[in-house]
N, C-alpha and C positions, 0 to 999 in steps of 0.2 A: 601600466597602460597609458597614463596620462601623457608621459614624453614617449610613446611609439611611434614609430613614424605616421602610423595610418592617421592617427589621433591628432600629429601636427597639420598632418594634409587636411583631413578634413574643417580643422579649425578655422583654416583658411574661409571657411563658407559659413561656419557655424557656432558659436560659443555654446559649448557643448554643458548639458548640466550634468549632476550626478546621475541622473536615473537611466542619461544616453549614455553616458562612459559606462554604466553597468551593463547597459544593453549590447556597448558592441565588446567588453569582456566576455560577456556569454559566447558570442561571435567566435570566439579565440579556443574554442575546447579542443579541436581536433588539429592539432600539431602534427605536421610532418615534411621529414625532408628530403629531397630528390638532386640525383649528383648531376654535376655539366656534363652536357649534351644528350642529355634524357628526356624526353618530351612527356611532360606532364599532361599536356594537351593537343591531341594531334588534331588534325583536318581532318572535319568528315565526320570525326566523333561524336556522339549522339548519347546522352544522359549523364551526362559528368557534372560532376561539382564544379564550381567557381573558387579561387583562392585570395589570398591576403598575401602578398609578399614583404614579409618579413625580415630576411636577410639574403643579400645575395643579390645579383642582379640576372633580368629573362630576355629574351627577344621574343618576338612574335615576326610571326614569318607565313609566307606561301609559296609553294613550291609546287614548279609550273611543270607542262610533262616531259621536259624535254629533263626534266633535273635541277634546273634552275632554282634557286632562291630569292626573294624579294623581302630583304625584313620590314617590317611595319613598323616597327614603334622598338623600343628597349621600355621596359620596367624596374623601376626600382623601388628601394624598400617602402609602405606603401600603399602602394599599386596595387589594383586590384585585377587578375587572372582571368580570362571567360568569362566576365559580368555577364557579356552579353548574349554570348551560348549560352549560357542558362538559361535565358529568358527567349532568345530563340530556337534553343530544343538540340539545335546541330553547331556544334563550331564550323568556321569559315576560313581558320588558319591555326596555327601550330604554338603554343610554348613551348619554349627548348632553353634551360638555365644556360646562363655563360659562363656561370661557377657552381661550386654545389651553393645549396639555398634553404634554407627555411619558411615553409610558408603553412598558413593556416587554412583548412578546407572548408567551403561553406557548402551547406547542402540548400538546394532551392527551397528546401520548406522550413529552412531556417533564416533565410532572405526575405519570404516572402510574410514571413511571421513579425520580424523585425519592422518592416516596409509599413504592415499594417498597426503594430503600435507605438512606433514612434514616426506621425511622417516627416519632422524637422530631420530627425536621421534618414530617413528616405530620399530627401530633398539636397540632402550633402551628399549624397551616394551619384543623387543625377546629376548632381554638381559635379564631381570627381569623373566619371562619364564623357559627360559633356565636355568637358576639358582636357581628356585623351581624344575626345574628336576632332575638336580647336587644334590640337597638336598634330592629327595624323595630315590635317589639310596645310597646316605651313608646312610640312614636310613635299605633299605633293607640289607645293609652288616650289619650294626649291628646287624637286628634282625636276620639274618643268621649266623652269626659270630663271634659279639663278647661277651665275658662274661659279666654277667647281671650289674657288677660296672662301667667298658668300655663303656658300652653301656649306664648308664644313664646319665656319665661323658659326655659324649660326644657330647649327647644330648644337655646338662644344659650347656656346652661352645657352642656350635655354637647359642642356643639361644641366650645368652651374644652376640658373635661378630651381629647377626641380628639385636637388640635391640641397639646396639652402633651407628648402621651405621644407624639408623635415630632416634636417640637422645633421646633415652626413657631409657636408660642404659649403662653402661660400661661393659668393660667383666669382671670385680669385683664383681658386686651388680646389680642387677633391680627385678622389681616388676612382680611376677610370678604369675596369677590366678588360676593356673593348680592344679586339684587336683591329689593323688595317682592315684586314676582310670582313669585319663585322663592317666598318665604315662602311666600305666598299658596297658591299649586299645592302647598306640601309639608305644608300646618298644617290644610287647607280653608277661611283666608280667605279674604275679598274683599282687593286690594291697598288700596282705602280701610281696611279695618278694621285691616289690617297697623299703616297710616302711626298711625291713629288711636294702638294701643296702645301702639308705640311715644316717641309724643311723650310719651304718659301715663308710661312708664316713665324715660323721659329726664326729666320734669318731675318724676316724684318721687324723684331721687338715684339711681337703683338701673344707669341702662345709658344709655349713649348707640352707636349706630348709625349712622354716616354718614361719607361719604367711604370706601367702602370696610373701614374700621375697626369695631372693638367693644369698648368699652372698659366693663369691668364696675367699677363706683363703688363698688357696697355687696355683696359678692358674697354673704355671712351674711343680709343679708334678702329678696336676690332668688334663694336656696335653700329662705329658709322661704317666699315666693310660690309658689316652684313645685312645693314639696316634692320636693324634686331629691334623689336617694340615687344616686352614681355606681357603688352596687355592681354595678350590670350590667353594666358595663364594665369589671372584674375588670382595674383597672390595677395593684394593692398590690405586684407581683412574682412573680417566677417562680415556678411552681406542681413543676417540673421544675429538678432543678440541672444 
């Protein structure tokens, strides 16, 4: 439990002791796993559990009437699933793995049990929260703001620092399942526009993208492209000893 990723993430907020590491081991009982493109959590949904992503990587999405898709955010190992439907009763949008996945399911009155005796873990949980918030709103600035290279710079770095801070990658290199149209549905390209900027960005030293992989080349000029500050992501260290 100690190197799981959830356990790295949280640490970030927290120096966790024995008696919380045991507390979110109890967390972990009910294992299970759900293949890509199976929505674990649809819209609209109403009494579901919340999960732990474990292995594998999710999107979250909303889909408009016309058919349309809008993804919100990607999840990775982690990440916590419908926190927030659970606590407000209805989901508001969809998880859908983008590979098969491993996750652990939390039931709300086991949330809410944990919440009440430990609130240092409580506190790391609205930590974690809160910081998928911080993340969904740089996302809206880009697609309102920045130009389409900025915007996928910026993107492909703060996955890097996520992927750092529980040990699946560094902000150099990791392993990306995403395809163009994942981009595309999370940035509001076209999957042409995607392909385009990125060959731009591959051609000019700064990233290449392909075969699954990301490999950041110039990482200091594709920070100053996107003017990328990972302070919203408040990975420096525990804020709590």
């Amino acid at each position: 439990m100690e190197s799981s990723p959830l356990i790295r993430k949280l640490s970030a907020f927290v120096a966790l002791s024995h008696v919380e590491l045991a507390m979110l081991e109890r967390l972990h009982q009910r294992q299970r796993s759900f293949v890509a493109g199976s929505d674990l959590v649809y819209q609209g949904q109403s009494e579901q559990a919340a999960y732990i992503l474990a292995e594998g990587w999710v999107c979250s999405y909303k889909v408009q009437r016309d058919g349309s898709r809008q993804i919100v955010d990607f999840q990775v190992p982690g990440d916590f699933l419908g926190l927030r439907s659970i606590l407000l009763r209805t989901s508001d949008h969809s998880f859908e793995p983008v590979v098969d996945i491993q996750a652990t399911e939390v039931l709300k009155d086991d949330l809410l049990e944990l919440f009440a005796q430990t609130p240092r873990l409580a506190m790391a949980i609205f930590w974690a929260a809160s910081r998928d918030e911080a993340m969904v709103v740089e996302h809206l600035v880009g697609i309102g703001r920045r130009d389409a290279d900025a915007r996928i710079a910026h993107f492909l770095l703060e996955l890097g620092s996520r992927l750092t801070l529980v040990g699946l990658g560094s902000r150099e290199e990791y392993g990306c399942p995403l395809t163009q149209y994942h981009l595309a549905d999370a940035l509001g390209l076209s999957p042409i526009h995607v392909n385009r900027v990125l060959k731009q960005l591959r051609e000019a030293g700064l990233i290449t993208f392909r075969h699954g992989r990301v490999t950041i080349h110039d990482h200091s000029r594709l920070v100053d492209l996107a003017e990328f500050d990972p302070a919203y992501l408040d990975q420096t260290g525990p804020l709590l000893k």
